[in-house]
C-alpha positions as CSV (number, residue, x, y, z in Angstrom):
1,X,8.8,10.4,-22.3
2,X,7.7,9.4,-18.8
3,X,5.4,6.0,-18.8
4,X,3.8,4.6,-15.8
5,X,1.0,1.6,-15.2
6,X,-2.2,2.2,-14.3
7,X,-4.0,0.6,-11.4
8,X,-7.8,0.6,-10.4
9,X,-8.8,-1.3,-7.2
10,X,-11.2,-3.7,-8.2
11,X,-12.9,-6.0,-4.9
12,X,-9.6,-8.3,-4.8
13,X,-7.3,-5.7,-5.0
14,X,-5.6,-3.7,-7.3
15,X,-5.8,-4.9,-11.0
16,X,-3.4,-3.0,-14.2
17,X,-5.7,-1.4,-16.3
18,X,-3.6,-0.2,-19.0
19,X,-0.5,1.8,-19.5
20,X,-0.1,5.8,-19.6
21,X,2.4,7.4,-21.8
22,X,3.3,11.4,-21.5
23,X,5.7,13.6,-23.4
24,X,6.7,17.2,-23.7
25,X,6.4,19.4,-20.9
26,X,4.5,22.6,-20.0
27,X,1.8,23.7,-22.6
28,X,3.1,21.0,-24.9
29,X,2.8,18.0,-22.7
30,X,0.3,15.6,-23.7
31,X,-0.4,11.9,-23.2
32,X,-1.5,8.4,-24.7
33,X,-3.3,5.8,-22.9
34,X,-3.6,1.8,-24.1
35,X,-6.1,-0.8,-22.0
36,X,-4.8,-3.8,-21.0
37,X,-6.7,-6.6,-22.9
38,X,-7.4,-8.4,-19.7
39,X,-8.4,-5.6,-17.7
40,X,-11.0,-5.1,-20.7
41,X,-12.2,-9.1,-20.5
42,X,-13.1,-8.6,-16.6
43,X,-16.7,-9.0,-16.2
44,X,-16.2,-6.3,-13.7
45,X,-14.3,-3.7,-16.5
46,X,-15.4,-0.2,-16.4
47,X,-14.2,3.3,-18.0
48,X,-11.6,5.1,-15.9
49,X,-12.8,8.0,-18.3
50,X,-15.9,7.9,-19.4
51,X,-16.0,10.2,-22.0
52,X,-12.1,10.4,-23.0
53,X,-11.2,6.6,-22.3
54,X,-14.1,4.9,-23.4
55,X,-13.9,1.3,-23.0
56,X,-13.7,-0.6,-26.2
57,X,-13.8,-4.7,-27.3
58,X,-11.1,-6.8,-26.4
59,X,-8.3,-8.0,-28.7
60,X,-8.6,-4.8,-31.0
61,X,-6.1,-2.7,-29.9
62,X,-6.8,1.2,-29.6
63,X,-4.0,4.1,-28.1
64,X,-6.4,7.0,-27.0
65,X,-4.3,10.8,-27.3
66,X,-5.0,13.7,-25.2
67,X,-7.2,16.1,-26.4
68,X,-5.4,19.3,-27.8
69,X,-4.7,21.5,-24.7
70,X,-5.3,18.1,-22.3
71,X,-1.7,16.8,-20.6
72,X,-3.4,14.3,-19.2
73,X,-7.1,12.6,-19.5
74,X,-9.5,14.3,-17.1
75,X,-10.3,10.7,-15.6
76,X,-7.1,10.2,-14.9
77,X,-5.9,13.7,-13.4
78,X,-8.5,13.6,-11.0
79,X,-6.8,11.3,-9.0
80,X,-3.7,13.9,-8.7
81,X,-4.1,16.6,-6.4
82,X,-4.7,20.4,-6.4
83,X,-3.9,23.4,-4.9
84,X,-2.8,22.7,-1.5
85,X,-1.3,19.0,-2.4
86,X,0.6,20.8,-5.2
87,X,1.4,23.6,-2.9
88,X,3.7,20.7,-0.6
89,X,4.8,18.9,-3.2
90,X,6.5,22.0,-4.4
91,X,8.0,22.6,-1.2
92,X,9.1,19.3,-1.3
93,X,10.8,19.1,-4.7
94,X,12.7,22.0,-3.6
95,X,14.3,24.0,-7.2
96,X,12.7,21.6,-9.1
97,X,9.9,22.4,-11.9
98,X,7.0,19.5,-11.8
99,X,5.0,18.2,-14.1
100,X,1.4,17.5,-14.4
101,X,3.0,13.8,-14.9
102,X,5.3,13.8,-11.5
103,X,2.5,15.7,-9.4
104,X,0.4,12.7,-10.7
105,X,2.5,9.3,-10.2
106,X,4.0,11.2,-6.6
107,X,0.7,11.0,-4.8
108,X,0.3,8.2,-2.1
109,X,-1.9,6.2,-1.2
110,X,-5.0,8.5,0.5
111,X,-5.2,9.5,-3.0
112,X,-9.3,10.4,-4.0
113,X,-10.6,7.4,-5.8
114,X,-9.8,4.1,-6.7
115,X,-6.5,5.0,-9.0
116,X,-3.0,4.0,-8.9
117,X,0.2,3.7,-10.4
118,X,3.7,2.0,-10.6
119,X,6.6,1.6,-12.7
120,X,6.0,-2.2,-13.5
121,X,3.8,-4.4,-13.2
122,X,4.4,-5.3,-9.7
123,X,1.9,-3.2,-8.1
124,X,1.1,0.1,-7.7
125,X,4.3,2.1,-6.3
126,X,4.9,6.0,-5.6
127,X,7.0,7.7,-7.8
128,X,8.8,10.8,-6.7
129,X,11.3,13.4,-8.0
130,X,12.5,13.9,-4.5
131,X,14.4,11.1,-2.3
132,X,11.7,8.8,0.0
133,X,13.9,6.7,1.7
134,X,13.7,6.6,5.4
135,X,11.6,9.9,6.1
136,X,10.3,10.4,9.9
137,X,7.0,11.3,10.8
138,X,4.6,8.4,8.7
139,X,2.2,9.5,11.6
140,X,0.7,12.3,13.2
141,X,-1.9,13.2,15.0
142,X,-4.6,16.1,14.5
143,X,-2.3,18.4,16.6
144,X,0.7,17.7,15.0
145,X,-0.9,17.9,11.6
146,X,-2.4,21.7,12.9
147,X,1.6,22.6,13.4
148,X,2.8,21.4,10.7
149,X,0.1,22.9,8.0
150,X,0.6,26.2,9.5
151,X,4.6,25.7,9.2
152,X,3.8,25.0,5.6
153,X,1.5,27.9,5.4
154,X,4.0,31.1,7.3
155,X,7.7,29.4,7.2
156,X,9.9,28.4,3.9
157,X,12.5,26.3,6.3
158,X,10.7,23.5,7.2
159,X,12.2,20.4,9.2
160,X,13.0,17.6,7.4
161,X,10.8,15.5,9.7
162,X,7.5,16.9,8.4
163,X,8.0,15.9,4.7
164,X,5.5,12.6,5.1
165,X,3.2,15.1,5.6
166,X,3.5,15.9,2.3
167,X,2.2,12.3,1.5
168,X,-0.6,13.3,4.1
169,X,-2.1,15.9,2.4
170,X,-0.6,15.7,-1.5
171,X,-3.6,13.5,-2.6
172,X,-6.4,16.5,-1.7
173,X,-7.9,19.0,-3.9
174,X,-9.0,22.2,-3.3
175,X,-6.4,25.1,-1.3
176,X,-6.9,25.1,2.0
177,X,-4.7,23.2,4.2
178,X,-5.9,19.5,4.6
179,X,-4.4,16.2,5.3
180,X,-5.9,12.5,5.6
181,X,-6.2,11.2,8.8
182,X,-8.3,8.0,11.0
183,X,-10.4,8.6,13.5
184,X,-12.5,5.9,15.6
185,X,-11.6,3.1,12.9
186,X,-13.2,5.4,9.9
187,X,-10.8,7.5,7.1
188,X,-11.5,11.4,7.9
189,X,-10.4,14.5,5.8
190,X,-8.9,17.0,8.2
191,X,-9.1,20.6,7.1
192,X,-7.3,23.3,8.6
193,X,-7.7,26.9,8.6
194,X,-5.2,30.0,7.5
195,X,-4.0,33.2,9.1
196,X,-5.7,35.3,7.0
197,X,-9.2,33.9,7.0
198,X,-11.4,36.9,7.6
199,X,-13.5,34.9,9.2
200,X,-13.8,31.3,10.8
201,X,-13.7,29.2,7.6
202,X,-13.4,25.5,9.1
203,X,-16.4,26.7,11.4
204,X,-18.7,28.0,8.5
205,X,-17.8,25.1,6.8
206,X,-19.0,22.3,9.0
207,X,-22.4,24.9,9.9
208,X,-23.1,25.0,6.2
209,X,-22.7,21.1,5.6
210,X,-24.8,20.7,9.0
211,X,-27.5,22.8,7.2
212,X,-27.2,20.9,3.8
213,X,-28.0,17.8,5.9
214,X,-30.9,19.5,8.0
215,X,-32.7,19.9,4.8
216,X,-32.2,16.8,3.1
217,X,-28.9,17.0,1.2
218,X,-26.6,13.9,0.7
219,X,-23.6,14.9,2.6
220,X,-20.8,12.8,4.5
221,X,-20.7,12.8,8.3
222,X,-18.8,16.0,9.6
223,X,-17.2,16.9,12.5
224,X,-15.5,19.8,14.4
225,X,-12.6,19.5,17.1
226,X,-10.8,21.9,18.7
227,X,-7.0,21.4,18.4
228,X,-4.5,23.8,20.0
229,X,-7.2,26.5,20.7
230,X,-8.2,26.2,16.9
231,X,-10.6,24.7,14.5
232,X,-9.8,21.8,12.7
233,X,-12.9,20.7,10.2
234,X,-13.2,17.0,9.2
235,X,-15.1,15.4,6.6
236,X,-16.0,11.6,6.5
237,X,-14.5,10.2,3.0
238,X,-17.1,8.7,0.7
239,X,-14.5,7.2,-1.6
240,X,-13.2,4.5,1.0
241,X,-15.3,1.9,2.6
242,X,-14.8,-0.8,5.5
243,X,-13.5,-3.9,3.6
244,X,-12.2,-6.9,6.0
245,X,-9.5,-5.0,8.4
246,X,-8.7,-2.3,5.5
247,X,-10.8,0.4,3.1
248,X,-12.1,-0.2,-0.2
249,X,-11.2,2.5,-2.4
250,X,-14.6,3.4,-4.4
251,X,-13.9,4.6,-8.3
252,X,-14.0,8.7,-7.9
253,X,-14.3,11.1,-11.1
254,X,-15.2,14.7,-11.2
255,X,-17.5,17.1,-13.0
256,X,-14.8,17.9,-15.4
257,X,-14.5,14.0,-16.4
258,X,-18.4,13.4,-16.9
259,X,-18.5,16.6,-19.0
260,X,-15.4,15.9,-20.8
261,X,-14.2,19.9,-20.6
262,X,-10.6,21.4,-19.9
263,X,-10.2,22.6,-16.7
264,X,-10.2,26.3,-18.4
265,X,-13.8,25.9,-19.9
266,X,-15.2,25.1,-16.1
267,X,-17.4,28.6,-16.1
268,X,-18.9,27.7,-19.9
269,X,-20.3,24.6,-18.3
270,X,-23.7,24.0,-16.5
271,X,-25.4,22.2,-14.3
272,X,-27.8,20.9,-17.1
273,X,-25.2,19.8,-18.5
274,X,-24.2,17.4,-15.3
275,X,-27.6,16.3,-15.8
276,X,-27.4,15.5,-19.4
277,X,-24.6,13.2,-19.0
278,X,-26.0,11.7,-15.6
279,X,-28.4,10.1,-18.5
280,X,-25.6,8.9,-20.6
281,X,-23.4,7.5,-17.9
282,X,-25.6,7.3,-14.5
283,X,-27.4,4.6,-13.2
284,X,-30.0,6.4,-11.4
285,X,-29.8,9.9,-13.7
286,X,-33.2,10.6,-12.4
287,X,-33.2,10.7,-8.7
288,X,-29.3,12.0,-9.2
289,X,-30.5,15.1,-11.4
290,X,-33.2,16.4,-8.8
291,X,-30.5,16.0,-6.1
292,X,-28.0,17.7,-8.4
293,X,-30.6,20.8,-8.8
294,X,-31.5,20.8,-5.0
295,X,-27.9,21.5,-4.4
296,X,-27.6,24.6,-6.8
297,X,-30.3,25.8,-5.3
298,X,-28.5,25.0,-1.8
299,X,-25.4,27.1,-3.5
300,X,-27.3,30.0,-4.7
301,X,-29.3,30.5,-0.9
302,X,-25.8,30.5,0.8
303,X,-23.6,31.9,-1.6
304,X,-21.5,29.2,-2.4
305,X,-19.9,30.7,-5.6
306,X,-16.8,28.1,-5.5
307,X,-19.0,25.5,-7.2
308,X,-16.4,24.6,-10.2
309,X,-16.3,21.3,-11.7
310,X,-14.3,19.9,-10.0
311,X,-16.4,20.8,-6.7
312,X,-19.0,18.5,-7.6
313,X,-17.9,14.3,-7.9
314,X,-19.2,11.0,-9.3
315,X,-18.4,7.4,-7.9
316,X,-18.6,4.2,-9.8
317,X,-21.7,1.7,-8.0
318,X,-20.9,-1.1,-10.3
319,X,-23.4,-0.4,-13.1
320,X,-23.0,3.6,-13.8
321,X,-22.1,6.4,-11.8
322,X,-23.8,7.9,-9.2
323,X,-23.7,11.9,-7.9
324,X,-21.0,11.7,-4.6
325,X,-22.2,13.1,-1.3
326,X,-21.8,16.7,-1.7
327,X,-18.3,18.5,-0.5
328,X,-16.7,22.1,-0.2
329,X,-19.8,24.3,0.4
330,X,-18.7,27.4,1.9
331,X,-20.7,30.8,1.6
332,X,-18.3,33.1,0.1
333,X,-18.6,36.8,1.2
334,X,-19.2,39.2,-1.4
335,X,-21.0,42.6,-1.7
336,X,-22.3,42.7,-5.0
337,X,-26.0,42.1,-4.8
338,X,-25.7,40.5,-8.3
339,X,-24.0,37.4,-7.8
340,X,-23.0,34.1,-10.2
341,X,-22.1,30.4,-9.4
342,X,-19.2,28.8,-10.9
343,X,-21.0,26.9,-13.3
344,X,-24.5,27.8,-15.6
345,X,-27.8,27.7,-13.4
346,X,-30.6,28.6,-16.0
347,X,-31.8,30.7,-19.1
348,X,-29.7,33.5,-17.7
349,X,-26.1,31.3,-17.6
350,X,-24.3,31.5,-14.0
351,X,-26.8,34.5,-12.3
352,X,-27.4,33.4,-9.0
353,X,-31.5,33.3,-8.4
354,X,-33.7,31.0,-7.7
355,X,-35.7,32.4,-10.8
356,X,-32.9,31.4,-12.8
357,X,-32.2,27.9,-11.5
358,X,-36.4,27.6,-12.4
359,X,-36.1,28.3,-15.9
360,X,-34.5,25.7,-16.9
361,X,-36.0,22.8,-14.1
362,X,-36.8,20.5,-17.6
363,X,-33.5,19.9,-17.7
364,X,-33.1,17.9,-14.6
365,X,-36.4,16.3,-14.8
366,X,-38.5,18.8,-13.0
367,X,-41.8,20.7,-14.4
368,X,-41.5,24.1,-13.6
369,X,-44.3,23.8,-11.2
370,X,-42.5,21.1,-9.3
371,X,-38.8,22.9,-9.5
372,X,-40.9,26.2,-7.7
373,X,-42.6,24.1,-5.3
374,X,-39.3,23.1,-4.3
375,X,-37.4,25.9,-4.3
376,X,-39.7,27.8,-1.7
377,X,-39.9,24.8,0.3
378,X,-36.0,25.0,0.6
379,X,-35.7,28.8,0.5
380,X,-38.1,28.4,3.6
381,X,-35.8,26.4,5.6
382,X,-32.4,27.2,5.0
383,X,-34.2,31.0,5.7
384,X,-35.6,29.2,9.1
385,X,-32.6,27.2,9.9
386,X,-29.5,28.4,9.0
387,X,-28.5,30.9,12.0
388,X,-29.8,28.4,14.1
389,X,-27.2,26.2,12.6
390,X,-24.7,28.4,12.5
391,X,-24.7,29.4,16.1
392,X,-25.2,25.9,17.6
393,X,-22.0,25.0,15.2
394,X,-20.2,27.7,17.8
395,X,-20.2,31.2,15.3
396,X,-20.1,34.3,17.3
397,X,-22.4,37.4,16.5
398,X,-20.2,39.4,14.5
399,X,-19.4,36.3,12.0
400,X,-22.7,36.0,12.0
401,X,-23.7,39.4,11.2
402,X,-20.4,39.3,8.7
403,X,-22.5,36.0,6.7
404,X,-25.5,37.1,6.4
405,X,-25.2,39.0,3.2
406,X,-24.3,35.5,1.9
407,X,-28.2,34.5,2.7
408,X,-30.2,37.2,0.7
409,X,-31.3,34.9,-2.0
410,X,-33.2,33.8,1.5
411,X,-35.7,36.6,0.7
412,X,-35.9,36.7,-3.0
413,X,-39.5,36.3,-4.2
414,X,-40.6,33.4,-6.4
């Protein structure tokens, strides 16, 4: 049995929220979580888990379980990192075998969200299977970080001085290579790409979130430098904000959490479904659901196929939860003319059409009238726009040429 205290960062700081209990391992792990009683008389009190950790009246004790098939609560797992942060934290443990548990309490600080943990009630403290003391390296720069991530990426003997990199870039979802980083005062993900991108990812990255913005998307500020003669793509984080001299961490859950599914039953889900429980647990499900759809329609124009639940976040604005600034929209190559999203679009489940993402508009709000109207109107100008973007963003000819099967939804008729 592994136990560890739970921490969210409330305006004053962080505040225990309750304790987390796990046991087994592997498929049989699972996991028990109790609220504090005081963290449930704050006036300021919200779910960490909206669905799976409901929050309940004080002084009536309640231990939530784990779903079957759930070692941990989604709510809580999406503070621990993915792919790539799992990826070093391997490396790091060396023969070791880690838990969902250990990948979870090992994460630092740049964590996504407002989550945190600790052994006692002392505060919030990282807890790792591998020795911590007295590591080099607690900073690098953007260069540095380029080095070391492709280190990580080609080599398996790695310098002891580049394990707080781990720290750096444990806390991140998604695969790519990626670390946390500050850059004019502001917190910054830095993501860098992979010898065998077939084409310039972190380039077609920040050209794709330029054209989100062009046409009206909520998306964070993003930048492009050029490090060592290669791209490194950053991303401004939504889940911090300026708070005196430091960052306030903002409450962060993901598409599985508001859904309530296991990270297996990602491609049964839908984005109606996103926009159902944008009504149970948003404050503004309305303005949040026609932004929601505008983005699947976004997806389907560019080919952005890697839409998965956990691809599309939440934060916490004091009253419900509001749809995040949109993230990780890449258009994926592919030469199938019929293509899905990750997730359901319309009548027809995951097909990727603008017809489809119509038919079921009512869902989110939207008369089918209204859902075409807009459709065309932003089938027009990511059709207008998006080469434009994509060559002021610095893409040669031949990428471009490569991409543009990723735009043929561009010319579907409506």
């Amino acid at each position: 049995m592994a136990i560890a205290y739970v921490y969210v960062y409330i305006q004053e700081g962080f505040v225990p929220t309750g304790i987390l209990e796990t046991i087994g391992e592997g498929r049989e792990a699972t996991a028990s979580f109790r609220y504090g009683n005081l963290y449930l008389q704050r006036k300021d009190r919200f779910a960490i888990d909206p669905v799976q950790l409901p929050l309940h009246e004080p002084d009536t004790p309640r231990t939530y379980q784990a779903p079957e098939g759930f070692s941990l609560f989604n709510g809580i797992r999406d503070a621990a990192p993915d792919g790539w942060g799992r990826h070093l934290m391997d490396r790091a443990a060396g023969s070791k075998i880690l838990s969902e548990y250990d990948y979870l309490v090992a994460t630092g600080d740049d964590r996504v969200g407002a989550l945190a943990f600790g052994s006692d009630l002392s505060g919030p403290k990282r807890m790792t299977p591998w020795p911590e003391e007295k590591l080099p390296g607690e900073s690098f720069d953007l260069s540095m970080m380029l080095q070391i991530a492709e280190a990580y990426d080609n080599d398996d003997n790695i310098p002891v001085e580049y394990r707080r990199f781990l720290v750096r870039g444990s806390s991140l979802g998604g695969a790519r290579p990626k670390a946390t980083t500050i850059l004019d005062n502001q917190p910054w993900i830095a993501k860098f790409g992979r010898t065998e991108d077939r084409y310039p990812v972190c380039r077609t990255e920040y050209a794709t979130m330029k054209l989100a913005a062009a046409i009206g998307l909520n998306v964070p500020a993003v930048r492009l430098e050029k490090i060592l003669e290669k791209d490194v793509y950053l991303i401004k984080r939504f889940d911090r904000e300026p708070h005196n001299e430091n960052f306030k961490r903002l409450p962060f859950i993901s598409g599985l959490t508001i859904i309530g599914a296991h990270e297996g039953e990602s491609s049964q889900q839908s984005y109606a479904r996103l926009a159902q429980q944008l009504r149970l647990y948003g404050s503004k499900p309305k303005e949040d659901a026609e932004e929601l759809w505008k983005r699947m329609v976004f997806n389907i124009l560019c080919n952005n196929t890697d839409d998965h639940l956990r691809n599309h976040g939440f934060l916490w604005d004091g009253k419900g939860w509001r749809l995040s600034p949109a993230y990780d929209i890449v258009p994926m190559l592919q030469v199938a003319l019929e293509r899905d999203l990750a997730i359901g679009v319309g009548k027809e489940g995951r097909l990727a059409t603008l017809k489809n993402a119509i038919s079921d508009s009512i869902s989110f709000g939207l008369s089918a009238d209204k859902a075409k109207n807009l459709a065309t109107s932003i089938q027009k100008q990511v059709k207008a726009e998006w080469i434009k973007q994509f060559k002021e963003a610095g893409l040669q000819e031949i990428d471009i040429e490569k991409l543009k099967s990723c735009f043929i939804a561009c010319d579907e008729a409506l």
